[in-house]
Residue, then its C-alpha position, 0 to 999 in steps of 0.5 A: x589491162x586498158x586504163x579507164x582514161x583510154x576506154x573513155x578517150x576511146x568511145x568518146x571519139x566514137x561518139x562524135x563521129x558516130x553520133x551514138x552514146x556508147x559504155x564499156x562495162x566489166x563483166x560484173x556489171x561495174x561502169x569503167x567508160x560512158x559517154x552519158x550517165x549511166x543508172x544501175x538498170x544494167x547490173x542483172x541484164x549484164x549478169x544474164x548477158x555473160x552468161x549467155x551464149x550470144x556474143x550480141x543481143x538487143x535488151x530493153x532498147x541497147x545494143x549488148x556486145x561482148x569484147x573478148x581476148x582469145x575467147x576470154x571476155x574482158x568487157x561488155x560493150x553497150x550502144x544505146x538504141x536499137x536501129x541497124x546504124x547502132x548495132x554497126x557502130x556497137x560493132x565497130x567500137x567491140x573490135x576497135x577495143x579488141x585492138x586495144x587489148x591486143x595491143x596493150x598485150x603485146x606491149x606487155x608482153x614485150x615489156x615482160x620478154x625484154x626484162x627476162x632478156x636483160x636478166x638472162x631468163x630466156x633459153x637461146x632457142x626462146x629468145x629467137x622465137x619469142x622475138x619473131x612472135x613479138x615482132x623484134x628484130x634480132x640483128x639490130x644494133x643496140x645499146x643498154x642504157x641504165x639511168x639511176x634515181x635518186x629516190x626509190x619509185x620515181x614514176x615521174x622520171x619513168x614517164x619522162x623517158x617514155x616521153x622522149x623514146x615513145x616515137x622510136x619504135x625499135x626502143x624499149x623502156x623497163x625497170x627491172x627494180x625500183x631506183x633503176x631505168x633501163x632503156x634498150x636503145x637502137x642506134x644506127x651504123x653510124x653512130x659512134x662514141x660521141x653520140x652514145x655520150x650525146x644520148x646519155x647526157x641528153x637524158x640526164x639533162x632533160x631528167x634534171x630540169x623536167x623531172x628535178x631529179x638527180x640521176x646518174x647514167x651509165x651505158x655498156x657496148x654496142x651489140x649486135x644480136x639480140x642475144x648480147x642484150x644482156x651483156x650489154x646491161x651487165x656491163x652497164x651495171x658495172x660501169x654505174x658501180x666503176x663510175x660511183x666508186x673512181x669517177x664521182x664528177x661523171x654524171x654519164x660513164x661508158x663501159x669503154x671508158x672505166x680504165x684502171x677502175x674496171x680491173x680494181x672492180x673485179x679484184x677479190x676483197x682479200x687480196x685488195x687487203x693483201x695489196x694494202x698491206x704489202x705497200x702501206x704495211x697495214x696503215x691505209x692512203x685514207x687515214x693521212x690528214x686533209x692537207x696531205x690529201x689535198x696535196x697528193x691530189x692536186x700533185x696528180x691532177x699536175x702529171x708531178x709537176x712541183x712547180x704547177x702544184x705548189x702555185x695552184x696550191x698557193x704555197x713555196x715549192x720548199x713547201x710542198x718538197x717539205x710535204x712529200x718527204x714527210x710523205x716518203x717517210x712515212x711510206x716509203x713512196x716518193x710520188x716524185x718517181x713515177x713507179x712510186x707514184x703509179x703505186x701510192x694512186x692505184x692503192x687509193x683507188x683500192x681503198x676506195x673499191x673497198x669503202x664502197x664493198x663494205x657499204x653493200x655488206x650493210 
């Protein structure tokens, strides 16, 4: 559970205050941390150490300590000497690594209570419990921030995030699959939008220059109990789904602010195709020529304005009147009309949805 880097970190520092070589061994004998060279002198006198009752003995000049977890043995502790100031220092090394496993246990155990929170495996009475046994508090506000890799096991963007909320101790940072980062992130009353926005780019800024990956994020609504948690991160599922569909050049995207692609997410596929049909007569927004797609855009991005769009496209006005009758004709929608316009624009955004359907289906 302990890495060997901080066994060895651990006694090391025991070393130079105490002035006395310590080891760590597992229980059948093998060397994970020592601050001298360690023979195989060891291996039968650990043997008779485990299973012997004694939780400390003195054998062939070293002082043995046994480091359990509920009564669980988990390693074998060796001071070398024999003197009363080596068995207190034997001693004091035994419980500091005992804190040490305590403690690694509570982070994994949080770690495990967080990902079956987010993913709706705990009873209600199980939340509560679990969380007063875990020491997390259960009216704090938070939010659920989900941060997308660009590759699948991106441990460098893993240990990143945990860099840069390591000091927060009211943060949790999990995966609860391969390519997604998950970070319940404790916000105070008085933070709003803007700093939710400022959280979430700082994360995609420091990913992108530290890590060199590119990353999309995207965060649900404040809660206020630990409960909501969940709805949270569902809610910030969708809106990574919403903003990959509708909102490409987004790089940070809010569940409060999908808009229009939050209704189209949450349309059954037939009756998108009913829509489709019913407006285009089975011909799709998405089989016109670039030129006119270029046009409708750019005559969206101008609120409909002809005179706007025609100088930002570098053609006559006549020209662009001659494009949308061309378009009018073809479908029966005049985007100079506001009503027609709402129409031709919600039917893209539909095609869309259902492009990015079909690829799930693959």
């Amino acid at each position: 559970m302990i890495s060997n880097q901080i066994l060895q970190t651990t006694i090391e520092g025991l070393k130079k205050i105490a002035r006395i070589d310590l080891c760590i061994l597992d229980t059948d004998g093998k060397v994970l941390a020592a601050t001298y060279q360690v023979s195989d002198e060891f291996s039968g006198t650990v043997q008779t150490f485990v299973e012997s009752p004694a939780e400390s003995q003195e054998m062939n000049g070293y002082q043995f300590f046994k480091v359990k977890d509920e009564n669980q043995l988990e390693y074998i502790l060796i001071a070398k000497g024999t003197s009363d100031d080596v068995y207190m220092v034997g001693k004091m090394a035994t419980f500091q690594v005992q804190n040490l496993l305590v403690a690694y246990k509570e982070r994994f155990d949080k770690d495990n209570f967080i990902k079956n929170l987010l993913l709706d495996n705990l009873l209600l009475v199980d939340i509560y419990n679990r969380a007063k046994k875990l020491h997390i508090s259960t009216d704090s506000r938070r939010v659920v921030y989900i941060i997308e890799t660009e590759s699948e096991k991106d441990s460098g963007a893993l240990e990143m995030v945990k860099t840069l909320f390591s000091n927060k101790t009211g943060d949790f940072i999990t995966a609860v699959d391969e390519r997604n980062i998950i970070v319940v992130k404790e916000i105070a009353d008085s933070d709003k939008t803007e700093d939710l926005d400022r959280i979430g780019n700082t994360m995609l800024d420091m990913l992108n220059s530290e890590v060199m990956s590119r990353v999309n994020v995207a965060y649900g609504t404040v809660v206020s109990d630990i409960k909501e948690v969940s709805k949270s991160y569902k809610e910030a599922r969708m809106a990574l789904d919403v903003g990959k569909i509708f909102y490409n050049g987004k790089r940070v995207v809010a569940f409060s602010k999908l808009g229009i692609g939050r209704l189209i997410y949450q349309l059954p596929i037939p009756l998108c195709k009913m829509f489709i049909k019913e407006v285009f007569d089975n011909k799709s927004p998405d089989e016109f020529d670039e030129e006119t797609i270029s046009t409708i855009n750019k005559f969206f991005e101008n609120n409909l304005n002809v005179s706007e769009t025609s100088r930002q496209l570098y053609i006559h006005r006549n020209t662009l009147v001659y494009r949308l009758d061309k378009l009018e004709k073809s479908t029966g929608l005049d985007l100079r009309k506001f009503e027609d316009a709402i129409t031709f624009k919600i039917a893209m955004m539909v095609v869309k949805y259902m492009k990015y359907m079909q690829t799930l289906d693959y």
